[in-house]
N, C-alpha and C positions, 0 to 999 in steps of 0.2 A: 573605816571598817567596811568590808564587803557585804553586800545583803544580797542574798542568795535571792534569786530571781527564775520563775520558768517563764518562756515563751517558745514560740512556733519556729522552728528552724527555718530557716530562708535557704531555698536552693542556691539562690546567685550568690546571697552576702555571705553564706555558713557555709561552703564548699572548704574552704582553709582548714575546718574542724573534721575533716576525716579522717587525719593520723589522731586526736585527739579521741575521735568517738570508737574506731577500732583498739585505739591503748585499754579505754576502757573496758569495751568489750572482754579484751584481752584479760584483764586485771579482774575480771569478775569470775572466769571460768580457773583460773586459777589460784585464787581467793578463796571461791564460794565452792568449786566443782558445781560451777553453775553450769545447768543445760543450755545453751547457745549456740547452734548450729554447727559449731566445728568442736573438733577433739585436742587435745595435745601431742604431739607438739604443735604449737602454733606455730602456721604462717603468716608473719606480716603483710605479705603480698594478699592474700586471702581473703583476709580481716579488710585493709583496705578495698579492694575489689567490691563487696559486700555492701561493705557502706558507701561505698560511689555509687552505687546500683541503687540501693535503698533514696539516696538523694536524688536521683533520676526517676524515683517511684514517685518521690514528694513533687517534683517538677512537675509532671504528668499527670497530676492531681489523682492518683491512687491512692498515697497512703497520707499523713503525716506524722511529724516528728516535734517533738516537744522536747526541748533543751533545758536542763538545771543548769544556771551559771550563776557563779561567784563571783558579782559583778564589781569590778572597784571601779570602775566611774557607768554609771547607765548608761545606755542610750549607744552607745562606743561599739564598735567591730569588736567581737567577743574574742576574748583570746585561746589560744587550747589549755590554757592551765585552767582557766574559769570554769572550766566544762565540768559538771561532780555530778550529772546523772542524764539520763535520756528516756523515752517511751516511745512507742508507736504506735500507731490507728490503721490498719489497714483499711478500707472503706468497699467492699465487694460493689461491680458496677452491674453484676448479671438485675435483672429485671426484678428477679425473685427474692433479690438478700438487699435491696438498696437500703434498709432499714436498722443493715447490722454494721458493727464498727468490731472489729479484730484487734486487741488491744495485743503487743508482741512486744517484747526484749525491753521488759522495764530493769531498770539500769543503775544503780547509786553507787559511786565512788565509794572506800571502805572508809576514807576518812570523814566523810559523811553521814554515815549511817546512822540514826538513831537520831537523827535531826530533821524527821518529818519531810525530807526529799522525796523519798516514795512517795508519798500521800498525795503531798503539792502537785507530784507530775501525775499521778493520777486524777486527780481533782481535775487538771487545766485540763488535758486529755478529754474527759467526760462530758464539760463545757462544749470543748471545739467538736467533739462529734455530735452533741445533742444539737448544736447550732447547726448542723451538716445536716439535720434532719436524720441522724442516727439514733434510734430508741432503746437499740435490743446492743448491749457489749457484751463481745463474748472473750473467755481468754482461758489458759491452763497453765500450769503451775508444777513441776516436777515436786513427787512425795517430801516429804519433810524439809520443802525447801521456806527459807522466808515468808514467800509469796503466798505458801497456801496457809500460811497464818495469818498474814496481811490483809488477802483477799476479803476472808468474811467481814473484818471490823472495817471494811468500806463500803457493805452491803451487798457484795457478791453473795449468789448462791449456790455452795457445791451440787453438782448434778450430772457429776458420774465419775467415774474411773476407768483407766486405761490402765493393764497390766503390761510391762516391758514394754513402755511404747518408747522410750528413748534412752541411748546410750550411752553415760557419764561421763565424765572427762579421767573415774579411774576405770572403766571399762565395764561397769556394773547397768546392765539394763534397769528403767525407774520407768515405776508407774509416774502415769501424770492421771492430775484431777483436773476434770473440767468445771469452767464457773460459768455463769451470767447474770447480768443485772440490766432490769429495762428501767426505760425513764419513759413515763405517760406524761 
């Protein structure tokens, strides 16, 4: 039986997982009409491009990436079907924000859902960036999406709103809420 597992994406060993992590991507905004950078119709060239870039951010030690996988042997080169969710940490390097961690495109496969993978990759997330010396997480959440229900029952705090700040995959502009939560 597979036990779903997160860890930290490897730029060298998890490069293979970009058709994998764009599928999803994919599969979220057409699912969910989840807000995610691009519109429909999707490009696969796109999608991929994005998350190669993104894994060049993790390289460069900008961001990181935290992987949900459905591991059937541990330890193993992950395969793309294992792959059932993602998060990211953006990590600001200006002088002035070194203390904040940008939490962006939390991620669960649909056949996952309701199986505590949000939470897990939020959780590890919060770990690796408090470890980073990050205190203050910030992040935002399109109106009535999952996320801004999720958010509070993990101790986020809403603190403000944005009217049409982004525009849905059926073409409807959506407010987003913004959150934060510090760790002393």
């Amino acid at each position: 039986m597979p036990t779903p597992a997160v860890r930290l994406l490897s730029p060298s060993d998890d490069a293979h997982l970009v058709p994998s992590l764009a599928a999803l991507h994919a599969a979220c905004i057409r699912h969910d009409s989840m807000i995610a950078t691009f519109l429909p119709p999707l490009k696969k060239d796109k999608l991929l491009m994005y998350w190669k870039e993104m894994i060049e951010d993790a390289s460069a030690g900008r961001r990181l990436i935290a992987i949900l996988l459905d591991e059937s042997e541990p330890g193993t080169v992950a395969k793309g079907a294992e792959l059932k969710g993602v998060v990211m940490l953006l990590m600001p390097r200006t002088e002035t924000a070194r203390h904040q961690g940008h939490i962006q495109k939390l991620m669960v496969s649909v056949e996952c859902r309701r199986e505590k993978g949000a939470t897990a990759l939020m959780r590890f997330i919060e770990r690796e960036a408090v470890n980073r010396g990050r205190k203050l997480m910030l992040l935002s959440a399109e109106t009535q999406s999952q996320g801004e229900l999720l958010f509070p029952k993990l101790g986020y705090v809403k603190c403000g709103r944005v009217p049409g700040f982004h525009m849905s995959p059926t073409g409807d502009l959506m407010d987003h809420v913004l959150f934060y939560k510090q760790f002393l």
